[in-house]
Structure formats: structure tokens, C-alpha cells
GURO-976248 format. One record per atom (N, C-alpha, C): residue number from 1; atom name; x, y negated, z; residue in one letter. Coordinates in steps of 0.02 Angstrom, whole numbers, plus 50000, padded with zeros to 5 digits. Layout:
REM GURO-976248
+-----+-------+-------+-------+-------+--------+
! num ! atome !     X !     Y !     Z ! residu !
+-----+-------+-------+-------+-------+--------+
! NUM !    CA !     X !     Y !     Z !      A !
...
+-----+-------+-------+-------+-------+--------+
REM end
This chain:
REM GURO-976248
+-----+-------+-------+-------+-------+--------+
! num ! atome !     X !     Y !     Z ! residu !
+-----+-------+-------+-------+-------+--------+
!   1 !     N ! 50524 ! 56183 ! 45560 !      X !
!   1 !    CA ! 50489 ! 56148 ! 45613 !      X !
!   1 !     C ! 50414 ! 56160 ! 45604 !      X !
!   2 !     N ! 50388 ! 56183 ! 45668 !      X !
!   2 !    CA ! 50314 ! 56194 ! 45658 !      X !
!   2 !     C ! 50259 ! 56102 ! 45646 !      X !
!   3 !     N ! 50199 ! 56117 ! 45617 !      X !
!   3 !    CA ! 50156 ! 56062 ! 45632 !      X !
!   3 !     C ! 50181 ! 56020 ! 45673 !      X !
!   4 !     N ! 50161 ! 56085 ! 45721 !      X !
!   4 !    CA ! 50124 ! 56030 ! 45805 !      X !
!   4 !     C ! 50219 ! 55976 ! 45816 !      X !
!   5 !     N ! 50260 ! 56015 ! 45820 !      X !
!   5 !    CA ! 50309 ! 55985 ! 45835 !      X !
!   5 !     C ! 50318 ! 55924 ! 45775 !      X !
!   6 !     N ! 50319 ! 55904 ! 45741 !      X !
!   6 !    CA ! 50307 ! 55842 ! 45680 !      X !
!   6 !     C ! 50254 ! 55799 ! 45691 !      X !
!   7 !     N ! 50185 ! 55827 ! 45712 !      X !
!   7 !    CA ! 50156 ! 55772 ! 45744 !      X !
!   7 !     C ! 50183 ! 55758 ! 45822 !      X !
!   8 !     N ! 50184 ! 55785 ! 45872 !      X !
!   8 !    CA ! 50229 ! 55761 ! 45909 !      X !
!   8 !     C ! 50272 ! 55698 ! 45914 !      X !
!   9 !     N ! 50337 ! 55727 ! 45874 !      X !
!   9 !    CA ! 50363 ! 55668 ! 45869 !      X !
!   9 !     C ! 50353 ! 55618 ! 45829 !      X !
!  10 !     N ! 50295 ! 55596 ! 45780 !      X !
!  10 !    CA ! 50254 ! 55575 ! 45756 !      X !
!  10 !     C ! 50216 ! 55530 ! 45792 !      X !
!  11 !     N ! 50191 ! 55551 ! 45840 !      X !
!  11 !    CA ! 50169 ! 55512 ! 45903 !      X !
!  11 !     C ! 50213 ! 55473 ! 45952 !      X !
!  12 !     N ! 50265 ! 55509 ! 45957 !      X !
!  12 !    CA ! 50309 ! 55472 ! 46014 !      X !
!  12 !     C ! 50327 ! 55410 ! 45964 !      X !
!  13 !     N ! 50351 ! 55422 ! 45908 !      X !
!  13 !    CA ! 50355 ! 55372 ! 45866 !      X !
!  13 !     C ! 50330 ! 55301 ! 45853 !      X !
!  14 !     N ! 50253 ! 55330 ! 45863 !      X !
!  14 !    CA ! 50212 ! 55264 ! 45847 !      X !
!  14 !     C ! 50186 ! 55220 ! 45914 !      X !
!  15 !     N ! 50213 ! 55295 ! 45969 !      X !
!  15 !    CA ! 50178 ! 55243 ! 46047 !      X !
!  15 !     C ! 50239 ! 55186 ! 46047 !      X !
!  16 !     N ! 50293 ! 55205 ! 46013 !      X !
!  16 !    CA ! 50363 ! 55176 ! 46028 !      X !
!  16 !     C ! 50356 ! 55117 ! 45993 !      X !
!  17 !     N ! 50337 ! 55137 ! 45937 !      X !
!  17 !    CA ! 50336 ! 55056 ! 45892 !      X !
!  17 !     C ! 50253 ! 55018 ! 45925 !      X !
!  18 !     N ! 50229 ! 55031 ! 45973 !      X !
!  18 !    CA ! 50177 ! 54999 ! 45992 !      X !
!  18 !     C ! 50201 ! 54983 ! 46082 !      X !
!  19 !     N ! 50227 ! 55010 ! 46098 !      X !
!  19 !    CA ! 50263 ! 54991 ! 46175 !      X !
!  19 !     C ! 50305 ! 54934 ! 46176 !      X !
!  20 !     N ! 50358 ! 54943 ! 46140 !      X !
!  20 !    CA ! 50435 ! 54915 ! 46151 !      X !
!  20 !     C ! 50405 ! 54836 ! 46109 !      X !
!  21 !     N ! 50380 ! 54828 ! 46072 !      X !
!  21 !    CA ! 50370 ! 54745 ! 46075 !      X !
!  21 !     C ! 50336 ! 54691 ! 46116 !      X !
!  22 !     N ! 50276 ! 54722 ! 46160 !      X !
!  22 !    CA ! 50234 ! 54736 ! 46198 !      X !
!  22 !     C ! 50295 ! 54721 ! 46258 !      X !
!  23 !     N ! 50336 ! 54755 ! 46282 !      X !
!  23 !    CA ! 50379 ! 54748 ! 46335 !      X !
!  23 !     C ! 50415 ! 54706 ! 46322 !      X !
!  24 !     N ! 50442 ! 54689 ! 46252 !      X !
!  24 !    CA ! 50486 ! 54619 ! 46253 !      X !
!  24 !     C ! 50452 ! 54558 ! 46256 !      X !
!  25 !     N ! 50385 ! 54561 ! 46243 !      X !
!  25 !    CA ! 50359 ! 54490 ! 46235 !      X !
!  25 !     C ! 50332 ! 54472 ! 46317 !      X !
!  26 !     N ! 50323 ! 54530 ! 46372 !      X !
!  26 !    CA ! 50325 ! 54522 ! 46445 !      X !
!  26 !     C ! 50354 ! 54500 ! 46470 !      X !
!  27 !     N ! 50424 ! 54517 ! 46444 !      X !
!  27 !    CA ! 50490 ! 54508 ! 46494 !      X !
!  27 !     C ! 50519 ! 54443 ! 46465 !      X !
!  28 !     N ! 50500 ! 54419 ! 46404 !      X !
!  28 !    CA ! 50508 ! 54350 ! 46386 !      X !
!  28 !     C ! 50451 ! 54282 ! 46416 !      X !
!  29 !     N ! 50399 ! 54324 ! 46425 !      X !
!  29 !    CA ! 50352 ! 54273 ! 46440 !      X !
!  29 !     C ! 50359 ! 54285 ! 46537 !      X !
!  30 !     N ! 50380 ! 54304 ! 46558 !      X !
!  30 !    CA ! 50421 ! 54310 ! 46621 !      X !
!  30 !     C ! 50461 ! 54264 ! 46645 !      X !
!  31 !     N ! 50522 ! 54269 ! 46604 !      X !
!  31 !    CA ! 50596 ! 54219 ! 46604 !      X !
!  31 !     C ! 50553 ! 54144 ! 46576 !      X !
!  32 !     N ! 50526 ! 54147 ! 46558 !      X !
!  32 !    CA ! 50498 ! 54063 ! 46541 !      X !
!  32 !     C ! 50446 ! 54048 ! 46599 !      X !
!  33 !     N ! 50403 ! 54078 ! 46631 !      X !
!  33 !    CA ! 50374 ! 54097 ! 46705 !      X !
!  33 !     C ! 50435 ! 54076 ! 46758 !      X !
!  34 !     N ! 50498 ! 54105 ! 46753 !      X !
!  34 !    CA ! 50560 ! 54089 ! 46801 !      X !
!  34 !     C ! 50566 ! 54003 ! 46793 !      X !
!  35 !     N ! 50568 ! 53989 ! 46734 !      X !
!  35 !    CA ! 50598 ! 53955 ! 46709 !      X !
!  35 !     C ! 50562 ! 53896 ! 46741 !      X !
!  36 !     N ! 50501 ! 53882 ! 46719 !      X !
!  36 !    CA ! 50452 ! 53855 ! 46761 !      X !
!  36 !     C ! 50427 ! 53842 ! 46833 !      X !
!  37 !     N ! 50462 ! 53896 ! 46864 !      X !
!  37 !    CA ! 50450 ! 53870 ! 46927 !      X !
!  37 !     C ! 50504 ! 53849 ! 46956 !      X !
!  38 !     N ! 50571 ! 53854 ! 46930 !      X !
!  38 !    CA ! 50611 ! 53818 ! 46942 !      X !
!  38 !     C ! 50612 ! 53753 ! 46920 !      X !
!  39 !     N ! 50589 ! 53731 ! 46893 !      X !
!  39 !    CA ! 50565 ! 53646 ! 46865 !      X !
!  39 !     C ! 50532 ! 53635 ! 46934 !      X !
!  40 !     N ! 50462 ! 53663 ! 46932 !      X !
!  40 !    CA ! 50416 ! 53638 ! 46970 !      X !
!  40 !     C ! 50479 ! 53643 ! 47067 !      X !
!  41 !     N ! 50510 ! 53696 ! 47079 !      X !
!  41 !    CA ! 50546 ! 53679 ! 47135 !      X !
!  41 !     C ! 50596 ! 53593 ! 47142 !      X !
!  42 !     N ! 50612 ! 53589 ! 47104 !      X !
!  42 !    CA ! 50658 ! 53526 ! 47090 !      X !
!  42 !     C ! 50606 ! 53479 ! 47087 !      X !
!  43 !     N ! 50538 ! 53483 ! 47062 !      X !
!  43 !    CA ! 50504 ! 53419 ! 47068 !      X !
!  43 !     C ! 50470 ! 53421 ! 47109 !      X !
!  44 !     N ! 50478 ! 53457 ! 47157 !      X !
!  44 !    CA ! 50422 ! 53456 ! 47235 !      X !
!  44 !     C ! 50498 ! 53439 ! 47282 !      X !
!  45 !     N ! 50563 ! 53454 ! 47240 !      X !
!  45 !    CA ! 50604 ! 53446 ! 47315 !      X !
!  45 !     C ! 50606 ! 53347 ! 47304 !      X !
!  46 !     N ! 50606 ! 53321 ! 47240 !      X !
!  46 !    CA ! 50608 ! 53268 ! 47228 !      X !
!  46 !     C ! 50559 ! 53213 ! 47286 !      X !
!  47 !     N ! 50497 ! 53246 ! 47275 !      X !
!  47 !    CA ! 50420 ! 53215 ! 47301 !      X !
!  47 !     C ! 50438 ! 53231 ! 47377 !      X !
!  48 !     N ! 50461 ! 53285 ! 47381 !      X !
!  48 !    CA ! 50472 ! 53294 ! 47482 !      X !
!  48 !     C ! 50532 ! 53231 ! 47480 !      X !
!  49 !     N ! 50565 ! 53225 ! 47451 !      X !
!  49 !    CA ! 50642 ! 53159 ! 47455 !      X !
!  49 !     C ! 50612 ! 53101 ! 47462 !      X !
!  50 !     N ! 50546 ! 53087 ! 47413 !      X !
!  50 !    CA ! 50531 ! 53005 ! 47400 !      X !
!  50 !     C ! 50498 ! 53002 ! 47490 !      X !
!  51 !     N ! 50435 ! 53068 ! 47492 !      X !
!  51 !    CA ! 50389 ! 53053 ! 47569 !      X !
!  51 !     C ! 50431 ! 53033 ! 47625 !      X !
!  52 !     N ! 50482 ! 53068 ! 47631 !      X !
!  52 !    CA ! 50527 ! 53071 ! 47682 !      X !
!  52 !     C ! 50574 ! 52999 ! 47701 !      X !
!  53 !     N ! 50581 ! 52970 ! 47634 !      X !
!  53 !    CA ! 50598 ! 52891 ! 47621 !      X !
!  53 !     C ! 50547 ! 52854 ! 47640 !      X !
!  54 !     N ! 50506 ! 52870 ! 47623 !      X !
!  54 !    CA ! 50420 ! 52836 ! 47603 !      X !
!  54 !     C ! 50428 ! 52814 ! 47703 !      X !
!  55 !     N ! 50408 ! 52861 ! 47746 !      X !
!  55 !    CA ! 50392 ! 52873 ! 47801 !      X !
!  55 !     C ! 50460 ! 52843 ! 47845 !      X !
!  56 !     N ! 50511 ! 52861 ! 47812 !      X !
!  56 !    CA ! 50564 ! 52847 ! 47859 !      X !
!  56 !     C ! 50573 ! 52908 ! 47943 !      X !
!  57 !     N ! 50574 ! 52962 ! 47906 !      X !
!  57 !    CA ! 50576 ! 53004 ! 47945 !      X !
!  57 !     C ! 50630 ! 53064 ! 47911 !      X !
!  58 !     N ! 50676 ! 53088 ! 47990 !      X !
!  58 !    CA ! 50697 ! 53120 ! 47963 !      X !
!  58 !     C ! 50705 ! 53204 ! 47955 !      X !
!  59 !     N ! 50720 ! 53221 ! 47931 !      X !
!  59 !    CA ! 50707 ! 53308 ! 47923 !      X !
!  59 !     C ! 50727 ! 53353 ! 47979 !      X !
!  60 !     N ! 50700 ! 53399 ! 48016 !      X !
!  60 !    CA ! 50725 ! 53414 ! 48064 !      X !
!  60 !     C ! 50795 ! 53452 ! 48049 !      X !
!  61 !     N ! 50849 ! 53470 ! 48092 !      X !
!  61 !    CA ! 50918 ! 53504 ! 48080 !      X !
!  61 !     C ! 50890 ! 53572 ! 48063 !      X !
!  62 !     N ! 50919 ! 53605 ! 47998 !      X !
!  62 !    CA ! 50910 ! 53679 ! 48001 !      X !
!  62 !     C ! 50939 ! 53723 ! 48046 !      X !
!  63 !     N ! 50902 ! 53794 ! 48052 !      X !
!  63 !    CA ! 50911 ! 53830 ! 48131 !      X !
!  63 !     C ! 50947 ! 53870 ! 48097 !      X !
+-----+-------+-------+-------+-------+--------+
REM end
């Protein structure tokens, strides 16, 4: 095997061990991002439930 080909993959090597944790800690800090706004949906559908009591009005029929 020449040089150049050993550094080469030498390189792909190290972009790899500098990429791929980098991409897992995205795609984890993502799913907890999901995770979160599904809370926050359930506690805005809660607060639209109490106003709608609150007011005594009711929701129009969905189309």
C-alpha cells in the first residue's frame, strides 16, 4: 500500500470518529425536542379546555 493511500484512510478514519458522535448527540437532542413539544401540545390542549369552560362556549363542529 502506497503513503497517500494510508493517510487516506487515516483521514476517513478520524473525520469518522469526529462525525458519528456529533450526529448521535443531534438526533438525541432532537427526540427530547419531540418529546417536548408534545408536553407543551397536551398543556395548551388542557388551557384551550379550562377557556372554553371558563367562557362557556362552545367549539365550533370540525369541517
Amino acid at each position: 500500500m502506497s503513503p497517500e493511500l494510508i493517510a487516506i484512510i487515516g483521514a476517513a478514519i478520524a473525520l469518522a470518529a469526529v462525525i458519528l458522535p456529533g450526529q448521535y448527540a443531534t438526533r438525541r437532542d432532537i427526540a427530547g425536542l419531540h418529546r417536548d413539544i408534545g408536553d407543551l401540545r397536551e398543556r395548551m390542549a388542557r388551557l384551550e379546555g379550562l377557556f372554553e369552560g371558563f367562557t362557556r362556549r362552545e367549539s365550533p363542529p370540525p369541517t
